[in-house]
C-alpha positions in Angstrom: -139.7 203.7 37.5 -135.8 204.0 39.1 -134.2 204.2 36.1 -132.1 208.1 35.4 -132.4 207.8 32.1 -134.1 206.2 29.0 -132.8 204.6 26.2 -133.6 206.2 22.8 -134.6 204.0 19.8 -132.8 206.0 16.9 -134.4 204.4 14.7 -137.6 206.0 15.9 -137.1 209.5 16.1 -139.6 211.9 13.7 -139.5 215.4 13.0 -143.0 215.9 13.8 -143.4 219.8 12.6 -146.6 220.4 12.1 -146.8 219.7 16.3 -143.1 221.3 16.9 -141.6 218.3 18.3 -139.6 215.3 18.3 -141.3 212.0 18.7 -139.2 208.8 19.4 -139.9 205.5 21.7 -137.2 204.8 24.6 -137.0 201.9 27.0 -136.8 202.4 30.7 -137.1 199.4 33.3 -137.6 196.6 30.1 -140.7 199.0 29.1 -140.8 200.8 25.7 -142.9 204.1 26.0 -143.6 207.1 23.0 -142.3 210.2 23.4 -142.6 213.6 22.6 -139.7 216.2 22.7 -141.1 219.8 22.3 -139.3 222.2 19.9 -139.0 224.3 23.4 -136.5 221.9 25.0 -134.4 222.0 22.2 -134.5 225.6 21.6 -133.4 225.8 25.5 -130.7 223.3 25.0 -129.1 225.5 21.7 -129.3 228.6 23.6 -128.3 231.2 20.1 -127.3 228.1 18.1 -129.5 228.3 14.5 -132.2 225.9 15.2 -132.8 222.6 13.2 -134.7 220.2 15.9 -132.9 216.7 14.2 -129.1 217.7 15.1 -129.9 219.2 17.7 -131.7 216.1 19.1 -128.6 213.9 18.4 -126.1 216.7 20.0 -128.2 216.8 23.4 -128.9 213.3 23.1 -127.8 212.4 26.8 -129.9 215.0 28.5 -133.1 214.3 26.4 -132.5 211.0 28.2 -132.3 212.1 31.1 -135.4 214.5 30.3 -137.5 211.9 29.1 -136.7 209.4 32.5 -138.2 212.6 34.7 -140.9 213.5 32.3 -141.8 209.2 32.3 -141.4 209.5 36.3 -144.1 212.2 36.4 -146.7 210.9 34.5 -146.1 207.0 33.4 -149.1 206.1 32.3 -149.8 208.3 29.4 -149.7 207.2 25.7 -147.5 209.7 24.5 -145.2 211.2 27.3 -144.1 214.9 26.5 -141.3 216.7 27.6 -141.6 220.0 27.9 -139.3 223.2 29.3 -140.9 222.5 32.8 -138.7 219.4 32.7 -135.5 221.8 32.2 -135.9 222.8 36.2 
């Protein structure tokens, strides 16, 4: 996969809470692929911000793209590919 960045299916994303994290599909290289944001990242991403994981999502939108194209480079063929605070280095 080249691609720097995946494209988010809005229309997929789910608050999954009892699993703290953010499930949505993206598309990268004509492929769709499941995803699976944990409440980590975000927390990261707010810093002290109050946290509620669906507006953070859609304010760090671009770099959960960008997350989501390393975490898919590193391990492409799982079902559900999860991004996790080791993708923040």
């Amino acid at each position: 996969m080249a691609e720097d960045r995946v494209t988010i299916d809005t229309a997929s994303v789910f608050d999954n809470t009892a699993d703290r994290q953010v499930e949505f599909a993206g598309e990268a290289s004509g492929e769709r692929y499941a995803f699976a944001l944990r409440y980590d990242v975000l927390e990261a991403l707010a810093g002290d911000a109050t946290f509620d994981a669906m507006p953070l999502f859609q304010r760090h939108r671009a770099r959960i793209q960008t997350l989501a194209a390393d975490a898919l480079a590193r391990d492409p063929d799982q079902a559900l590919v999860v991004i996790s605070e080791n993708d923040l280095a």
